[in-house]
C-alpha positions in Angstrom: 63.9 119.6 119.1 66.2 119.5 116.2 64.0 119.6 113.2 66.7 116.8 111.4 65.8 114.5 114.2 62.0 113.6 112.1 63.7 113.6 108.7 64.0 110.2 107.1 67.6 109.3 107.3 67.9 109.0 103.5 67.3 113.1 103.6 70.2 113.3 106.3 72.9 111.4 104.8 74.5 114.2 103.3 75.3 116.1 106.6 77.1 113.3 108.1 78.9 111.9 105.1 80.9 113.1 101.9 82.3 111.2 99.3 85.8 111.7 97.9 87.3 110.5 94.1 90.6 109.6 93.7 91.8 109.1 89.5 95.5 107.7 89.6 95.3 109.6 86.3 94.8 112.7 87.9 98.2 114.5 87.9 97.4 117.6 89.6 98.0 116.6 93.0 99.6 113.6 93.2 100.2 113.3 97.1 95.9 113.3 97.7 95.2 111.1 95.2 98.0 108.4 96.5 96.7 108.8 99.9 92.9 108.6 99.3 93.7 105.4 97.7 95.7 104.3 100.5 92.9 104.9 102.1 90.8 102.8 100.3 93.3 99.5 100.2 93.7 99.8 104.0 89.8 100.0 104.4 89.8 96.9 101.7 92.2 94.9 103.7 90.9 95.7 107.3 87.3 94.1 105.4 88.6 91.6 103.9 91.5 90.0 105.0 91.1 91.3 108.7 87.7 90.8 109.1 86.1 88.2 107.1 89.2 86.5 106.0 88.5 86.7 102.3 92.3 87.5 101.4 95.2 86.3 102.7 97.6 88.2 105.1 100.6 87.5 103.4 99.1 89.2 100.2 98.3 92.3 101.7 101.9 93.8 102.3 101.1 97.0 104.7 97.7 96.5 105.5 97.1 97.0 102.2 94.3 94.9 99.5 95.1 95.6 96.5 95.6 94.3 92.6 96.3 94.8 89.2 93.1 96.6 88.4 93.6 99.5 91.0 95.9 101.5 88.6 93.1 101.4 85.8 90.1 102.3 88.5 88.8 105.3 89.6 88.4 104.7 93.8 85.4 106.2 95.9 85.9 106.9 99.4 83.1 107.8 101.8 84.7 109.6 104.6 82.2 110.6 107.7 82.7 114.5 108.0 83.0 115.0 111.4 85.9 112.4 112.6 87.5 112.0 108.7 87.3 108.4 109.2 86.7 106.8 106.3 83.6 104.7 106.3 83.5 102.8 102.8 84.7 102.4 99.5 84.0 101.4 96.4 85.9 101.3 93.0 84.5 101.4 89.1 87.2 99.1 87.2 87.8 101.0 83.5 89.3 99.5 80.2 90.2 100.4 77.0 91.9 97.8 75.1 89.9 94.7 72.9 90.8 92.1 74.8 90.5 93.3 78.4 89.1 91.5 80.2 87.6 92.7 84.2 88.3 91.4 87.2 84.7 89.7 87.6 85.1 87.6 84.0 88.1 87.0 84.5 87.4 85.1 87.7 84.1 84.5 87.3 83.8 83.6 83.7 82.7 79.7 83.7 79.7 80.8 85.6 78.4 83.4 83.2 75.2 82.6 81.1 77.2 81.8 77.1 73.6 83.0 75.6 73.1 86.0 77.5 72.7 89.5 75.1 74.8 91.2 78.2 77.3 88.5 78.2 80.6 90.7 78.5 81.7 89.7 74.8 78.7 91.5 73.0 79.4 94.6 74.6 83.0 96.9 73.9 85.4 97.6 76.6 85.8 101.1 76.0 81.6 101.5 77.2 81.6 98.7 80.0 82.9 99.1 83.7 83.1 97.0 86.9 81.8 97.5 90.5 83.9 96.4 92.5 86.1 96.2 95.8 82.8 97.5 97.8 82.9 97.4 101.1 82.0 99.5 104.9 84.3 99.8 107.7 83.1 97.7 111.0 82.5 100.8 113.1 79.9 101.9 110.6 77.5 98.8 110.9 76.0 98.8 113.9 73.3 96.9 113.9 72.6 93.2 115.2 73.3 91.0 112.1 75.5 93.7 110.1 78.8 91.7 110.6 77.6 89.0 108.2 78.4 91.2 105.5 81.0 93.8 104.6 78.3 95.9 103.3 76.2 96.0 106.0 72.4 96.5 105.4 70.7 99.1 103.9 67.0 99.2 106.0 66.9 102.7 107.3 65.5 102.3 111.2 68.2 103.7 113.6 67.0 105.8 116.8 70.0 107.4 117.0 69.7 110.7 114.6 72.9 109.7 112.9 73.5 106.5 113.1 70.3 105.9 111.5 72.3 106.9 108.1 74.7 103.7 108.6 73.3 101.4 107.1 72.6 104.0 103.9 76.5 104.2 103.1 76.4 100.9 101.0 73.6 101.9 99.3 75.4 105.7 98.8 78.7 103.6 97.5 76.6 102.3 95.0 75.0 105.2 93.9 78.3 106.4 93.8 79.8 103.7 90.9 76.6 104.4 88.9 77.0 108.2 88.6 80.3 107.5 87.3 79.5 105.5 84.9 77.1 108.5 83.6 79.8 110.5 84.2 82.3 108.8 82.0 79.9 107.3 79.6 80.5 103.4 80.3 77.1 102.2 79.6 77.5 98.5 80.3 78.6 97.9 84.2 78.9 94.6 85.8 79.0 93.4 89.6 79.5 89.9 91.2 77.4 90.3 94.5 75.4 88.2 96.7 71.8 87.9 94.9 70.2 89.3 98.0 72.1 91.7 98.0 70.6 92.6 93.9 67.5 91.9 95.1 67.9 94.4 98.6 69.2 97.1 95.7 66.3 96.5 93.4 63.9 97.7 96.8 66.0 101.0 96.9 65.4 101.7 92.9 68.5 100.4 91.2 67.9 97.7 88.9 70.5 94.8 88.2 70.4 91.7 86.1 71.4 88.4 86.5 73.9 87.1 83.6 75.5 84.3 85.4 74.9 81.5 87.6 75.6 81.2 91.9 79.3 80.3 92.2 81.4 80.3 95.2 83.1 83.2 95.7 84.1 85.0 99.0 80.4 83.2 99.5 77.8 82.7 97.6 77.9 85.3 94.6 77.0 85.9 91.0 77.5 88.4 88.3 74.9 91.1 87.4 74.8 93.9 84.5 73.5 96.7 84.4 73.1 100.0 82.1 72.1 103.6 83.7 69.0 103.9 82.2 67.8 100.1 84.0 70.3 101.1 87.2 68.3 104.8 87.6 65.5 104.8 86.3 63.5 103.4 89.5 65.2 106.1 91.4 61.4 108.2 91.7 59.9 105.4 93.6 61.9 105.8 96.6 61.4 109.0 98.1 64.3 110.6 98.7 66.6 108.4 96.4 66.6 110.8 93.3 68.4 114.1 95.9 70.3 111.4 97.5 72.1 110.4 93.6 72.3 114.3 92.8 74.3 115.1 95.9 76.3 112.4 95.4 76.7 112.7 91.6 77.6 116.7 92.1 79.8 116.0 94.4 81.8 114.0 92.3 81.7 115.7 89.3 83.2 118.3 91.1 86.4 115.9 91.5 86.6 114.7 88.2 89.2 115.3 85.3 87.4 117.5 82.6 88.6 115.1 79.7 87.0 112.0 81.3 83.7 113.3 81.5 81.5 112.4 78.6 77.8 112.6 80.1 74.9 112.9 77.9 72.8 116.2 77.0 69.4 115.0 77.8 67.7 111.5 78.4 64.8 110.7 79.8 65.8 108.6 82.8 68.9 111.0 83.8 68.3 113.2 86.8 67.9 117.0 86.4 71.9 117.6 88.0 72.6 115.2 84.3 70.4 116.8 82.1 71.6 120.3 82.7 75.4 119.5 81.3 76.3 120.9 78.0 79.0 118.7 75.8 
C-alpha cells in the first residue's frame, strides 16, 4: 500500500501540482514569461467565454481573455506535474499611481459600502492589490456539482489518491495571491467573489471581509478586503493549511524579481518560511 494513499489530500497537493509566476516585468527571459501568460489567458477564455459564457467570443481574439490590467499583474499558473497541463490560474492586479483605480472598483464601485474604513479610497495604491481572473480548468473538477463554478469546490473527499487534491487547486490559487501580497508588501487586497464562496474560504482559514453589497456580476458577487495578517492568521486551525502556504509561498519566492520583494522581518501571524527573510 502506498503510504500517500492515507494522507489527507491537503498533505499531497504538492506532489501532483506546482505553481508557476510569470512578472511581465521580468526581463530575463522574456519568451517564458509571454508564454506562461498565454497560458493563463487561454485557460481564462476556455472558463469564461467557452464555458460559462461570461465574456464574449468576439472579445477574446485567439482564444485569448484578456485586459488592460494584465500588463500591470503578476499571473499564477498551477500546472499539474505530470502531464504540464495547466490546471488554474489566478492573477494579483498591482498599481502604483494616485488615482488608479482596480479592476473590481472600477466596475464594481456603486456597490461598495461609502462608510466602510476598507473602502478602496482610505487605503494607498502603492499597498493595495486585486485578486483576480481566478479560475480551474474543466478537466480538473470532477466532482458532481463542480461545473456550477469555475472554481470548483474545495471539500477534500476524493477516492482516487490524486484526484482527491482537485478540488484543493482553488483553494492553492488563493493561497497563492495572498503569499504575494506578503511577498510584495501590498497590505490591502480586494476580491469580488461569490459570498459562498468567502464564506467556503473562511472554513479553510483565510479570512475576508465584506465591503460592498450583492451586485450582478458574472452572477451573484460582491467585493471583499482583506489584509495578511486577517487572510493568514487562521491558517493553524486547519491542519495541514500552514505547510500547504509555505510550499506554495517558497515556491514562488523562488520566481520572483529580487527588487519586488519587500516581506517583513518578523510578525506574529507570518509563517516560519516569512519570518526567516532578512531585509
Amino acid at each position: 500500500m502506498n503510504p500517500d494513499s492515507a494522507a489527507p489530500p491537503i498533505f499531497q497537493f504538492h506532489n501532483y501540482f506546482d505553481v508557476l509566476l510569470a512578472d511581465p516585468a521580468d526581463v530575463s527571459a522574456p519568451e517564458r514569461v509571454a508564454e506562461r501568460i498565454d497560458q493563463c489567458r487561454h485557460l481564462r477564455y476556455m472558463v469564461y467565454c467557452r464555458e460559462f459564457g461570461f465574456e464574449r467570443e468576439e472579445d477574446c481574439p485567439g482564444q485569448r481573455e484578456r485586459d488592460a490590467y494584465d500588463n500591470r499583474s503578476l499571473h499564477c499558473l498551477m500546472v499539474h506535474r505530470a502531464s504540464g497541463i495547466p490546471a488554474g490560474t489566478v492573477r494579483l492586479v498591482i498599481g502604483d499611481e494616485p488615482e488608479f483605480r482596480m479592476p473590481f472598483w472600477a466596475h464594481c464601485g456603486d456597490s461598495l459600502f461609502d462608510s466602510h474604513p476598507n473602502h478602496p479610497r482610505h487605503h494607498q495604491p502603492v499597498r493595495s492589490a486585486e485578486i483576480s481572473r481566478l479560475a480551474v480548468a474543466a478537466d480538473f473538477r470532477r466532482r458532481a456539482g463542480e461545473h456550477a463554478t469555475p472554481l470548483g469546490q474545495i471539500e477534500q473527499d476524493f477516492a482516487q489518491i490524486e484526484q482527491r487534491t482537485y478540488p484543493l487547486i482553488s483553494l492553492a490559487l488563493f493561497l497563492a495571491a495572498s503569499s504575494l501580497t506578503v511577498m510584495i508588501g501590498r497590505w490591502d487586497a480586494y476580491a469580488i467573489m461569490e459570498p459562498r464562496l468567502a464564506r467556503r474560504l473562511s472554513l479553510a482559514g483565510l479570512l475576508f471581509e465584506r465591503v460592498g453589497s450583492d451586485i450582478d456580476y458574472h452572477g451573484m458577487r460582491a467585493s471583499f478586503y482583506t489584509n495578511p495578517e486577517m487572510a493568514l492568521s487562521a491558517l493553524d486551525r486547519i491542519p495541514g493549511m500552514r505547510p500547504m502556504y509555505d510550499l506554495v509561498y517558497q515556491r514562488l519566492r523562488e520566481q520572483m524579481l529580487p527588487e519586488r520583494l519587500q516581506e517583513p522581518n518578523a510578525v506574529p501571524w507570518a509563517s516560519p518560511a516569512v519570518r526567516r527573510v532578512e531585509v
